[in-house]
C-alpha positions as CSV (number, residue, x, y, z in Angstrom):
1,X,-232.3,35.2,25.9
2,X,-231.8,31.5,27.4
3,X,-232.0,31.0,31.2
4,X,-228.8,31.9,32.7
5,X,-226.3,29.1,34.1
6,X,-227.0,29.8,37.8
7,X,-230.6,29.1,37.1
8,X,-229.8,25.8,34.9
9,X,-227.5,25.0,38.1
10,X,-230.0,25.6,40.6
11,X,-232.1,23.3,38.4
12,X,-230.2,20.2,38.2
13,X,-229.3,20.6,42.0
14,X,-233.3,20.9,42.9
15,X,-234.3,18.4,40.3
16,X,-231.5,16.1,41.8
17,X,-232.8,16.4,45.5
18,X,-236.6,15.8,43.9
19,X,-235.1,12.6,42.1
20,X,-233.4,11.2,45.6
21,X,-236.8,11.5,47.0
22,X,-238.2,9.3,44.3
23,X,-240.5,12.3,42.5
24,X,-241.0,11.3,39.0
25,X,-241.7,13.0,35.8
26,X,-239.4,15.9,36.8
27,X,-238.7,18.4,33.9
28,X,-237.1,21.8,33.7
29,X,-238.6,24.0,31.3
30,X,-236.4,27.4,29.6
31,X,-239.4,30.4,30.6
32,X,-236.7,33.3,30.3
33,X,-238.3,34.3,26.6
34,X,-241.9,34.3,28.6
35,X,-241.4,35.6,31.5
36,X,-239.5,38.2,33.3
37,X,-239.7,36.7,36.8
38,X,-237.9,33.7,36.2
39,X,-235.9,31.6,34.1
40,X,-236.9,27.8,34.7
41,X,-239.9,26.2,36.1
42,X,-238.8,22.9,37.4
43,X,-241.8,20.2,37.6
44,X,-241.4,17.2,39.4
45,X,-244.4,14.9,40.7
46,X,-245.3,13.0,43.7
47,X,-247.2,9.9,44.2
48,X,-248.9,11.2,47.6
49,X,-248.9,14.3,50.0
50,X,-246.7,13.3,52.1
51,X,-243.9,12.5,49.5
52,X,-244.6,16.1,47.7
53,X,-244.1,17.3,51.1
54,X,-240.7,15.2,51.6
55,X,-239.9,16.3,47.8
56,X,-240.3,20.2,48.8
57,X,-238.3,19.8,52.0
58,X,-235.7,18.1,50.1
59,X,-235.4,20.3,47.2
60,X,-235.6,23.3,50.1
61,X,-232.6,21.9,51.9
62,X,-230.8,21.6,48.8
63,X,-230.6,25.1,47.8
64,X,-230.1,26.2,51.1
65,X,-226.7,24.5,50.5
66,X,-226.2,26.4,47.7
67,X,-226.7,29.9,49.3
68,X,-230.6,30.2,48.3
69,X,-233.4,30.7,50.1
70,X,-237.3,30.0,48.5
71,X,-238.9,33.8,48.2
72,X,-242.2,32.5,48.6
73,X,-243.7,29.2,49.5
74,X,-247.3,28.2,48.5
75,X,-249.1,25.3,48.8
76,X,-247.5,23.4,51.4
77,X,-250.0,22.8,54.2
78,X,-252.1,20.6,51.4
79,X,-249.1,18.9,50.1
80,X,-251.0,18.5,46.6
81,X,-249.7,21.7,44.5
82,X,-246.3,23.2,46.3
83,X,-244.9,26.2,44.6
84,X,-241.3,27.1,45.8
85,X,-240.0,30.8,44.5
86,X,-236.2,31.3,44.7
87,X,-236.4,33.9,42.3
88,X,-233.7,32.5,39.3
89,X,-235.8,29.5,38.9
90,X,-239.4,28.3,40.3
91,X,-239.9,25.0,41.8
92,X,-243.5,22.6,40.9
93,X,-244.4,19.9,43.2
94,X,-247.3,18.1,42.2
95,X,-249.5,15.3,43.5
96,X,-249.6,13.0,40.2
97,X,-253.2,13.8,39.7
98,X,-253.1,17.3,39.6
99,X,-250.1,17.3,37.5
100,X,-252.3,15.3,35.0
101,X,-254.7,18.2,35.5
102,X,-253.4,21.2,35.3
103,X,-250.8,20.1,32.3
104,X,-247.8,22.7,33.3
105,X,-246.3,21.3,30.2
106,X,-248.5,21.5,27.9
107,X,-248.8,24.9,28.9
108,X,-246.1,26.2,28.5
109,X,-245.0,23.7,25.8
110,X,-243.5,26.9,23.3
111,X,-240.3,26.7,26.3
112,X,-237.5,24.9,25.4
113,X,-236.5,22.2,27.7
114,X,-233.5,22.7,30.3
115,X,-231.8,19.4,29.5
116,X,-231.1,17.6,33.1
117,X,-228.5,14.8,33.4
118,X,-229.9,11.0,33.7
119,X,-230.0,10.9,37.7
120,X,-232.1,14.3,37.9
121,X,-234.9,12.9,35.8
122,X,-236.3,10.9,38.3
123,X,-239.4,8.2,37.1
124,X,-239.3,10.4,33.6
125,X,-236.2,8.8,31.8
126,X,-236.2,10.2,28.6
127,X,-240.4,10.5,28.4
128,X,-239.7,14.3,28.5
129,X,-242.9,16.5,27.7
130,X,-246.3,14.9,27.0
131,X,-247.9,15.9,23.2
């Protein structure tokens, strides 16, 4: 099973919102075959807690466009690790340091990248996931 194309959607439209904001490093990763919750994690990082916070309010306002509200919110008041839940896909906003940290990639570097068009990549380019 591969993520479905609402989620892939969802993805590009969050990941594009993230991008506008300047996040960088932002990645979509296929979880469907590892989860049952979800079907893309979408990581994007932030130099700074207030532009994770501008990031998450962006990608927020963004799928409320698209008919979808965030589940469940966590993280938000520290604006260095916010997790967004709208159920087809989950959302990662990190402070650059604790992306470096906890390594989302690398753990769950068996998923298959979503591939996201040139101006949702943000500061990533074609750097994709780290080894």
């Amino acid at each position: 099973m591969t993520a479905t194309d609402r989620a892939v959607e969802l993805a590009i439209t969050a990941a594009r919102a993230a991008s506008d904001l300047k996040a960088d490093e932002i990645i979509a990763l296929d979880v469907s075959e590892q989860l049952v919750l979800t079907d893309v994690f979408l990581i994007a990082s932030g130099t700074n807690e207030r532009q994770v916070s501008a990031i998450v309010d962006a990608v927020e306002e963004a799928l409320h466009r698209e008919g979808v509200k965030a589940l469940r919110r966590e993280g938000k008041s520290e604006g260095r690790w916010v997790l967004l839940d709208f159920g087809d896909i989950v959302v990662h906003v990190q402070h650059a340091e604790d992306r470096v940290y906890y390594a989302l990639e690398r753990l769950w570097k068996d998923c298959p990248l979503v591939d996201l068009p040139a101006d949702a990549r943000g500061g990533a380019g074609e750097a994709g996931r780290p080894e």
